[in-house]
C-alpha positions, 0 to 999 in steps of 0.5 A: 130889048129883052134877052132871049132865054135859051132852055137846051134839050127841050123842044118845048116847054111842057106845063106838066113838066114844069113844078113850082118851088113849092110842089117839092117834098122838104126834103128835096127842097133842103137838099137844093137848099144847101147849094143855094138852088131852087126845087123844080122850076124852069132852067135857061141861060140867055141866048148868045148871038156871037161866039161858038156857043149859043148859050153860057150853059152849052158852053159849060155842057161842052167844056165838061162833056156833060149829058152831050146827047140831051143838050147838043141837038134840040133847044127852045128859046123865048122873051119873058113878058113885059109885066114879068117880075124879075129879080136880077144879082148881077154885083155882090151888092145886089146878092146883099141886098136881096139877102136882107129880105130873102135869107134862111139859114143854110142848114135849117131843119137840120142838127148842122144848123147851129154850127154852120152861119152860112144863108141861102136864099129862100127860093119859096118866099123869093118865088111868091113875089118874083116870076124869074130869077137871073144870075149874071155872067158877071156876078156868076164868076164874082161869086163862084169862088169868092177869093175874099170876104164878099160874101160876109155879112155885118152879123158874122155870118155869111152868104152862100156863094153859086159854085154849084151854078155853072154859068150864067143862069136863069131861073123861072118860078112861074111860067106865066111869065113867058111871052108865049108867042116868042118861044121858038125852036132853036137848032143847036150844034154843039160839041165836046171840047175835047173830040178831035 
């Protein structure tokens, strides 16, 4: 059985919201690019059945205090499709592995690149042959702040690790991959951490 992806402060997902990868001027992209995040796209974090949080994302949005308002009354959930393409880094093996052939120079366009080794991942070829992208609870906190070389490559250089993330992620390049009739509303009721 599929997860449920949670998108928080949305009652629906709008098409006319949503932008691909490639909609985005390079210089939005470049800027995403340098902390290892896609330009546009949809933004979910799975949905939780246990616990006080119904998703990683609105367990971070308490524990920060951030944008209550937006995130705390309205969500929608859904399953991807059977046929979604889904390209999942739930170890640092797999973060390898998927920077063999999804890799760029995290200072590309710029008069940083050539002091700087550090790859991103090309989020505008990844997004040409995946329909969603997931980053796990597990290789989340493994990456975030690597205490060690884990992220170094056999070449000297070295992948960009997910600080900017905050949780658990799911990304959707092509909202076609949605099973359109499970997406429902959620109710969600959250509140800062630090309210008495």
């Amino acid at each position: 059985m599929s997860a449920r992806i949670l998108v928080a402060g949305r009652s629906e997902i709008c098409r006319e919201l949503f932008n691909d990868p490639e909609a985005y001027g390079s210089h939005i992209a470049d800027r995403l690019s340098c902390i290892n995040k896609p330009a546009g796209c949809l933004w979910g974090s799975t949905l939780l059945h246990n616990g006080e949080y119904p998703s990683d994302w609105l367990r971070w949005v308490a524990s920060e205090g951030f944008m209550l308002d937006k995130y705390s009354s309205m969500a929608v959930s859904f399953k991807l499709s059977r046929k979604a393409k889904i390209c999942t880094i739930d170890t640092v093996e797999d973060y390898h592995r998927l920077m063999r052939k999804y890799a760029k120079p995290k200072y590309e366009n710029s008069e940083y690149s050539s002091l700087f080794k550090e790859k991103v991942i090309d989020w505008k070829k990844l997004s040409k042959d995946y329909d969603a992208f997931h980053l796990t609870e597990r290789a989340f906190w493994e990456m975030r702040l690597p205490l060690s070389n884990i992220l170094e490559c056999e070449d000297g250089s070295e992948l960009c690790d997910f600080y900017s993330y905050d949780c658990e992620s799911w990304i959707l390049f092509n909202l076609d991959c949605i099973n359109w009739g499970s997406v429902i509303n959620q109710d969600v009721k959250i509140k800062s951490l630090y309210d008495d």
